[in-house]
N, C-alpha and C positions, 0 to 999 in steps of 0.2 A: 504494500500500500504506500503510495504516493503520501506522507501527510499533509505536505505544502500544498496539495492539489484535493485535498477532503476535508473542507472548512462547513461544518453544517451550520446553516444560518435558519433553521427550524426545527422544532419537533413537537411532534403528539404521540400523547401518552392514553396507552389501553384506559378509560373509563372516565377520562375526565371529562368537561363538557366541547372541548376542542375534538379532541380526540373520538369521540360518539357525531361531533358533525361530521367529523373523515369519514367515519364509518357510516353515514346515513342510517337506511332504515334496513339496511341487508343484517343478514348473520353479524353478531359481534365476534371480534378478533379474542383471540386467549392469548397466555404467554404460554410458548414451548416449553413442555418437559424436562427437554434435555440445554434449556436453559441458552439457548442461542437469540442474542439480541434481535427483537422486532415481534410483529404479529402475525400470528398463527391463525389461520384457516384450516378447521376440520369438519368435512361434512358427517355427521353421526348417521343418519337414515339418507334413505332414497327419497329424498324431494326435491326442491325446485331452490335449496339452498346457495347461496352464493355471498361473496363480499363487491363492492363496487367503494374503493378508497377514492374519496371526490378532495382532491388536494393543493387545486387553485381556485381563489376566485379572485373578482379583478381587486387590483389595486390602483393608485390614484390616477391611471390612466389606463386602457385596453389594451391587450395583447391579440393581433390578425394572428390569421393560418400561416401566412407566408413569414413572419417573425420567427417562427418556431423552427430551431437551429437541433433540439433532438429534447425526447424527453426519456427518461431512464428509471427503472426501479430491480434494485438490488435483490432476489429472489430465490427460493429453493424448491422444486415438485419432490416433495417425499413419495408420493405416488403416480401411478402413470398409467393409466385402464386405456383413453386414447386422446383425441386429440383434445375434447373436452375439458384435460386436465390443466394445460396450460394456462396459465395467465395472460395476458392482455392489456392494451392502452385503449382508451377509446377518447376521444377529443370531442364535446359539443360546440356546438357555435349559438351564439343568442338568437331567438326567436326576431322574427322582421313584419309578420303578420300576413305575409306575401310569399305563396311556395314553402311554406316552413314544412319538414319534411317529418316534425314529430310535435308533440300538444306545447311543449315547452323547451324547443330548442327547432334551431332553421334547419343545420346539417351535424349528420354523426358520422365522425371518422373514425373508422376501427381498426385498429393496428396490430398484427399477430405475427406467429413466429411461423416457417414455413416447415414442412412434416419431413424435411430432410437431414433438418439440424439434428445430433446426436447429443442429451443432456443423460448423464446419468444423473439416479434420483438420490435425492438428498445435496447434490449439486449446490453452493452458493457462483451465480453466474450475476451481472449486469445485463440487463434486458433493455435494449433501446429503441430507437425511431430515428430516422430520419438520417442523419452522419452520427458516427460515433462519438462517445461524450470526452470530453477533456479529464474529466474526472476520472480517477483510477482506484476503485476498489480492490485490485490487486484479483479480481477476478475475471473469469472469463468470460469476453465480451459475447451475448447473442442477439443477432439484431431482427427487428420486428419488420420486415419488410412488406408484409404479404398486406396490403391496403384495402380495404372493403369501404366503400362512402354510404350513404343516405344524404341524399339533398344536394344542393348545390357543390358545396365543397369548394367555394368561391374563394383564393388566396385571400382577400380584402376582408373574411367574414368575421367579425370581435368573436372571441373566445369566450365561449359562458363556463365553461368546465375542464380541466385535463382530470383523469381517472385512470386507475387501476381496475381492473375488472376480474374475477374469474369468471366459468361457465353455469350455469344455473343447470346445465344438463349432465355434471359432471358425477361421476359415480360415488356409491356411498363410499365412505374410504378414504375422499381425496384430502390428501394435506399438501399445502401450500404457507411458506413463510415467505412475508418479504418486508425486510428490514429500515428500506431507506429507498427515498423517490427523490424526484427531482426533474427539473427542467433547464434549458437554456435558450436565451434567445438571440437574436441580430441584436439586439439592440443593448445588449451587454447584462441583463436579468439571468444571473445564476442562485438557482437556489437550490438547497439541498438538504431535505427534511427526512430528522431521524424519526422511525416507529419504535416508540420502546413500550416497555409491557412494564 
């Protein structure tokens, strides 16, 4: 690990009230067992269970689509049934009242990893978007290339949301950790927020 180059300028913690906004209204996060920094995702039963970590909104000005230089989250699949298992980025864009492509956002960009990559499980890797990130967890980089839109997907669109997602189709079983998110932009916005438990 780079230290000079992993300065975290955020964090939320399992149960606080910051922390439960991350989390939305999905599954809550637990802390691992075996005591590894971040939040832990375990689906106990077969349902429609999932986490979605919503870990921007704007600040004193907007961030476009085309700004966005890569966004990143530090992660590990303890299990692996199939593709479902993986994590994910998904990006909203603010609602415009015109074409909006969902009730409460105009376009959803979704960003996945492709079925070629080789992760073993328990794996801590950086999972990214768009150019690789500056930042170096000292882990193996894999990146998200595989782009699925809804809506416009207009470079010029303001950002309502960046998010972590898993699969809500994902089998009973799955565990998924992921420590530390982040983003980067053109315009020189680095941030990089720890999940601690």
């Amino acid at each position: 690990m780079n230290d000079n180059q992993v300065i975290t300028n955020g964090q939320f913690k399992i149960g606080t009230a910051a922390g439960i906004a991350v989390a939305g209204g999905e599954q809550a996060p637990i802390a691992d067992a075996n005591e590894r920094p971040g939040w832990l995702f375990s689906k106990a039963t077969a349902d429609a269970a999932k986490f979605n970590y919503f870990f921007y909104g704007q600040g004193t000005h907007p961030i476009r689509l085309s700004q966005i230089n890569h966004i990143f989250f530090n992660g590990a699949i303890d299990t692996y049934a199939d593709a479902s298992s993986i994590p994910f980025v998904v990006i909203y864009t603010k609602p415009t009242g015109v074409g909006d492509a969902g009730a409460w956002y105009h376009s959803k960009i979704v960003y996945t990893m492709s079925n070629l990559i080789n992760l073993q499980l328990g794996e801590m890797v950086t999972f990214y978007t768009h150019t690789k990130p500056s930042v170096d967890y000292g882990y193996t980089f894999v990146p998200l290339h595989v782009v699925i839109s809804e809506g416009d997907a207009d470079p010029h669109e303001e950002i309502l949301y960046l998010t972590v997602h898993s699969d809500s189709a994902a089998a009973m079983g799955t565990q998924i950790l992921i420590s530390d998110i982040g983003f980067e932009t053109t315009s020189g916005i680095k941030r990089k927020i720890k999940l601690i438990s």
